[in-house]
Backbone as ProteinMPNN parsed JSONL, in Angstrom:
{"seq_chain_A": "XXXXXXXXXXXXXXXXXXXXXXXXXXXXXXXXXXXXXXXXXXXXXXXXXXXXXXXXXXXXXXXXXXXXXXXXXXXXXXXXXXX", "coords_chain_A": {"N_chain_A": [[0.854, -1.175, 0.0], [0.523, 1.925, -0.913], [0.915, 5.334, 0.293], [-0.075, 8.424, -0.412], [-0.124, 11.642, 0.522], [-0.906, 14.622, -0.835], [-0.44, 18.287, -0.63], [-0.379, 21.623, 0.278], [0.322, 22.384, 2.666], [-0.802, 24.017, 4.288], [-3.42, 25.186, 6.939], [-5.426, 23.664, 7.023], [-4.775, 21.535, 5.638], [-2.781, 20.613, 7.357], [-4.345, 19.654, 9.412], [-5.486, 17.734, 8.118], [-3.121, 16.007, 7.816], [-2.513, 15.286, 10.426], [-5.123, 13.688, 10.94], [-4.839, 11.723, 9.031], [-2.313, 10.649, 9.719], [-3.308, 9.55, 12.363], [-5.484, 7.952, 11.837], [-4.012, 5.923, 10.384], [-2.573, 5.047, 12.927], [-4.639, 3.894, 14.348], [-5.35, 1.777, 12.537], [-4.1, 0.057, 12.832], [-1.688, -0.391, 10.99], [1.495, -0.163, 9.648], [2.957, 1.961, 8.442], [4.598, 4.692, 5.869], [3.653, 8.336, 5.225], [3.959, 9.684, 1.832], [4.473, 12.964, 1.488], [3.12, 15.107, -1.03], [4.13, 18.427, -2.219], [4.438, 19.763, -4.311], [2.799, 21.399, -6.947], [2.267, 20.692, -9.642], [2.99, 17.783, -9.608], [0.602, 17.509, -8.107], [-1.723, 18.036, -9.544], [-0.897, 15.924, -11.503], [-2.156, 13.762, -10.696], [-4.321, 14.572, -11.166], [-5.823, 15.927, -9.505], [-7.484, 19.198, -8.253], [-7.997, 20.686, -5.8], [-6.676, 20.727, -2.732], [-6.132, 19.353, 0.095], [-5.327, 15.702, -0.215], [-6.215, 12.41, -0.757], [-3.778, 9.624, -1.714], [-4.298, 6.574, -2.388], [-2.348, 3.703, -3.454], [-2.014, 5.289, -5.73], [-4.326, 6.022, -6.599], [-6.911, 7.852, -6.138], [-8.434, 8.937, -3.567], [-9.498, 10.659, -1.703], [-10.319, 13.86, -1.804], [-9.716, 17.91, -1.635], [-11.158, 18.19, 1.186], [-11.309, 17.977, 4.694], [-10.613, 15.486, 5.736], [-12.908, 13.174, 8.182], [-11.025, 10.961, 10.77], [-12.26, 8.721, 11.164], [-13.42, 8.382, 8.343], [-11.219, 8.31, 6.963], [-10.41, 5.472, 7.815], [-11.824, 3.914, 7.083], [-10.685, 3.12, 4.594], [-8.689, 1.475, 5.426], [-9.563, -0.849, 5.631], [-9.572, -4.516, 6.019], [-6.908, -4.712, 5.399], [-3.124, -6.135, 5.157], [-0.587, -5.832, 7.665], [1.249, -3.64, 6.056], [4.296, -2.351, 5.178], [4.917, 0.382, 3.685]], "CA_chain_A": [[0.0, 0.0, 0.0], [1.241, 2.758, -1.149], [-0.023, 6.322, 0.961], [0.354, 9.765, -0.304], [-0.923, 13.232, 1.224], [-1.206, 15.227, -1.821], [-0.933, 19.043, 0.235], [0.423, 22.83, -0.02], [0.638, 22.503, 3.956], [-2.22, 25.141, 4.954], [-3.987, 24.59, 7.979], [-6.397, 22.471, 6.566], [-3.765, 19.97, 4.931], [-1.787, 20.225, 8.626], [-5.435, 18.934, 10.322], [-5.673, 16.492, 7.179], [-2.223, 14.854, 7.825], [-2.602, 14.464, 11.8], [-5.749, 12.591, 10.81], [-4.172, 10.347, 8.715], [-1.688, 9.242, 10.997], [-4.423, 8.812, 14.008], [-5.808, 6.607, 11.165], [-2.874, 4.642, 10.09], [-2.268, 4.09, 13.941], [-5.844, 3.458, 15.178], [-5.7, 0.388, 11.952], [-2.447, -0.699, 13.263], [-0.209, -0.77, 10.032], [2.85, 0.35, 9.57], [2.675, 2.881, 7.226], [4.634, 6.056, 6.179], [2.743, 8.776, 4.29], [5.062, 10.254, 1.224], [4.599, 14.191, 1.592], [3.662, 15.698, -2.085], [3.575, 19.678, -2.436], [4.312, 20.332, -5.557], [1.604, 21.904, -7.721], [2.495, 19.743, -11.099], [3.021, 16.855, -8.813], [0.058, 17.235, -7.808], [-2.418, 18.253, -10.955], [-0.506, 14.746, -12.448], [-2.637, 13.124, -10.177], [-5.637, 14.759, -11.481], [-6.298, 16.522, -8.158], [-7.484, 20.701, -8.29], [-8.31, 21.11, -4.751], [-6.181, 19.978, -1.995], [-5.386, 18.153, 0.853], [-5.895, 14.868, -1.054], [-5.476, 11.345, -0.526], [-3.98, 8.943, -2.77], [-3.532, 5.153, -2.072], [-1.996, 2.869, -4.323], [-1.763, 5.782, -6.954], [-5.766, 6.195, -7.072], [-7.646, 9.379, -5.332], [-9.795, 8.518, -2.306], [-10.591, 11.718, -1.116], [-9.704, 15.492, -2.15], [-10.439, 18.865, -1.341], [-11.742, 18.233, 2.164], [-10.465, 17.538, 5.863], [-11.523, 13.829, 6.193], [-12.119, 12.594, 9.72], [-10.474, 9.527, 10.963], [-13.233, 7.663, 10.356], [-13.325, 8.424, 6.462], [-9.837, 7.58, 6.418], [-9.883, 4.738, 8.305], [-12.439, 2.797, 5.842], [-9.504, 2.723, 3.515], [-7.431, 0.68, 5.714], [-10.33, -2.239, 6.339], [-9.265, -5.42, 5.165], [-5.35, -4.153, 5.035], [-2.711, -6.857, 6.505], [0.276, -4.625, 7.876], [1.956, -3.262, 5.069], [5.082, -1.476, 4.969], [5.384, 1.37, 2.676]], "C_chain_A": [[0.895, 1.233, 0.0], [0.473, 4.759, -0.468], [0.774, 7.536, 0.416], [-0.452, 10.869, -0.115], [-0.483, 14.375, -0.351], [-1.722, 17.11, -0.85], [0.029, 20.438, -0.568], [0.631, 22.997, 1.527], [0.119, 23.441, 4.445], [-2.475, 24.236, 5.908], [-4.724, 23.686, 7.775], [-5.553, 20.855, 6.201], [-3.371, 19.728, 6.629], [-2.831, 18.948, 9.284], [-5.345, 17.514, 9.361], [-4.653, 15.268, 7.886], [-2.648, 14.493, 9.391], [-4.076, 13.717, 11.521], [-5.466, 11.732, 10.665], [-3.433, 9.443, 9.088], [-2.631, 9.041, 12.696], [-4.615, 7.696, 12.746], [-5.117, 5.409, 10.743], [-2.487, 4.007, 11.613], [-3.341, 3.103, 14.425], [-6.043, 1.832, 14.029], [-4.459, -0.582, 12.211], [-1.696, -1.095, 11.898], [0.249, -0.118, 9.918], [3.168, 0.672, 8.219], [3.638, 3.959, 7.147], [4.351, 7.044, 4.864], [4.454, 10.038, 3.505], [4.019, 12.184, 0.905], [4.199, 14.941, 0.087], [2.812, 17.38, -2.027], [4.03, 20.504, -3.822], [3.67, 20.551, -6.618], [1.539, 20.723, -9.039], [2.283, 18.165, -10.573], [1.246, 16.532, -8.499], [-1.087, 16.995, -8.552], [-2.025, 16.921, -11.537], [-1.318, 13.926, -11.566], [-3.878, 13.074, -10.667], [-6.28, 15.742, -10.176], [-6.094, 18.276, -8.588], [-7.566, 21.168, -6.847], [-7.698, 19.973, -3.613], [-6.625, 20.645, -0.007], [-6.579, 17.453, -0.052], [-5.122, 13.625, -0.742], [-5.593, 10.188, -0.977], [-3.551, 7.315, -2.103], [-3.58, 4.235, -3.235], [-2.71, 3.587, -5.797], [-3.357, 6.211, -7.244], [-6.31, 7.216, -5.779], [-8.925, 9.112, -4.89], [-10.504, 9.301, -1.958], [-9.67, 13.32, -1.427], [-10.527, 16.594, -1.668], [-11.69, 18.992, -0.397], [-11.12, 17.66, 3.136], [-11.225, 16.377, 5.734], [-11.299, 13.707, 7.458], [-11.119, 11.505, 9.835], [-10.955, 8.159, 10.622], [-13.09, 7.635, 8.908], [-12.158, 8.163, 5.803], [-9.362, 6.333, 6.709], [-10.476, 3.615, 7.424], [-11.515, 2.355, 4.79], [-8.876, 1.595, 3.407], [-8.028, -0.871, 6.358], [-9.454, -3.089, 5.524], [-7.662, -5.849, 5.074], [-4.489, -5.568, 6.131], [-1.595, -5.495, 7.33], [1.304, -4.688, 6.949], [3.015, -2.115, 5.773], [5.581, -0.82, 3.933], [6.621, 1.732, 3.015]], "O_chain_A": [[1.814, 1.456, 0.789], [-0.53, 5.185, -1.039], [1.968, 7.718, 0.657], [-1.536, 10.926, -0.695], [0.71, 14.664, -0.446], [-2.878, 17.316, -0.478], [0.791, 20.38, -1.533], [1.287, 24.021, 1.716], [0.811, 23.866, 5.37], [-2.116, 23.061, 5.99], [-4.623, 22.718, 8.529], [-5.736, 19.662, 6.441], [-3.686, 18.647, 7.125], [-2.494, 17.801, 9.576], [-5.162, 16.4, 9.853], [-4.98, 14.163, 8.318], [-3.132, 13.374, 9.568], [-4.037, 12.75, 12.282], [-5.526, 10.798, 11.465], [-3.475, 8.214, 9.034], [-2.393, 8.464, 13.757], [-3.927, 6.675, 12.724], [-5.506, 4.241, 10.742], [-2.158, 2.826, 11.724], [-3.167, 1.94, 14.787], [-6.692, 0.881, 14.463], [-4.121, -1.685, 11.782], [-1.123, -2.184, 11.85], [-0.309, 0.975, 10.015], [3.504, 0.001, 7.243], [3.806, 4.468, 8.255], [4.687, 6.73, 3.722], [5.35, 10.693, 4.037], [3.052, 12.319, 0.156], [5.188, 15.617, -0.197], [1.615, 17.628, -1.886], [3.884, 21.691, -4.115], [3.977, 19.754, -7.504], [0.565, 19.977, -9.145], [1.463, 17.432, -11.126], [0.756, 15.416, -8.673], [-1.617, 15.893, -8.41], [-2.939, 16.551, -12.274], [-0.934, 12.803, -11.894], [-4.563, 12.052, -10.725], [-7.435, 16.155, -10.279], [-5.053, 18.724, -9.068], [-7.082, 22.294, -6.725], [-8.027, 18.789, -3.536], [-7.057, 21.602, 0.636], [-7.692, 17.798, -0.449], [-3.913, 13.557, -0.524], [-6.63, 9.525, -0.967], [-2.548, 7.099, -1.423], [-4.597, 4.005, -3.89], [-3.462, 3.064, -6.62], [-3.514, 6.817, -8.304], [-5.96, 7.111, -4.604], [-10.027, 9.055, -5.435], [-11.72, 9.192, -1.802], [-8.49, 13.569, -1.181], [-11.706, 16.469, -1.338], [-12.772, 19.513, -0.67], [-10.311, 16.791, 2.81], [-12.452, 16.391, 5.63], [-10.23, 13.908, 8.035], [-10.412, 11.239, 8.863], [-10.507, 7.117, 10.143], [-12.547, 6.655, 8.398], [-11.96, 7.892, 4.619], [-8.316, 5.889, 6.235], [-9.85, 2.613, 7.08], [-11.639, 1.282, 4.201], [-8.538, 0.895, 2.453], [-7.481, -1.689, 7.099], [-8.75, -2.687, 4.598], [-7.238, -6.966, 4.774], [-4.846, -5.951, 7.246], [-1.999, -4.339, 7.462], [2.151, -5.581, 6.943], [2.715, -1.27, 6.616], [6.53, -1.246, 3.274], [7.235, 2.55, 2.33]]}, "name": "protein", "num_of_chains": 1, "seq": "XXXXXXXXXXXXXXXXXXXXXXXXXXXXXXXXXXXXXXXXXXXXXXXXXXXXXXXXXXXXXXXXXXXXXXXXXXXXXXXXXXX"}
């Protein structure tokens, strides 16, 4: 599983990422999320509105704080992967 935060690091992205890692801990795998803020970087994703979050290269959720919950549905099913 591959996890990336898709951000420009505004307050909104900051709240985004400490979600994501409550969520990666609260599913217990061993995860670490790759950081992308670069505009082009990020548009190659397909993404206009960020914080955005991509797993295994495909766009789960954009242009909104997700709770923990909405991030944590991601990680049902998951064994513990190390990215």
């Amino acid at each position: 599983m591959r996890i990336k935060l898709l951000c420009s690091m505004c307050t909104d992205c900051k709240q985004f990422e400490s979600n994501l890692n409550e969520a990666i801990r609260l599913a217990g795998i061993d995860a670490t999320i790759e950081r992308v803020e670069d505009a082009r970087a990020i548009i190659r994703h397909g993404v206009v509105k960020t914080p955005a979050l991509v797993i295994d290269d495909r766009v789960k959720i954009q242009g909104r704080i997700a709770t923990v919950e909405d991030i944590t549905k991601y990680f049902q099913n998951v064994e513990h992967y190390v990215v």
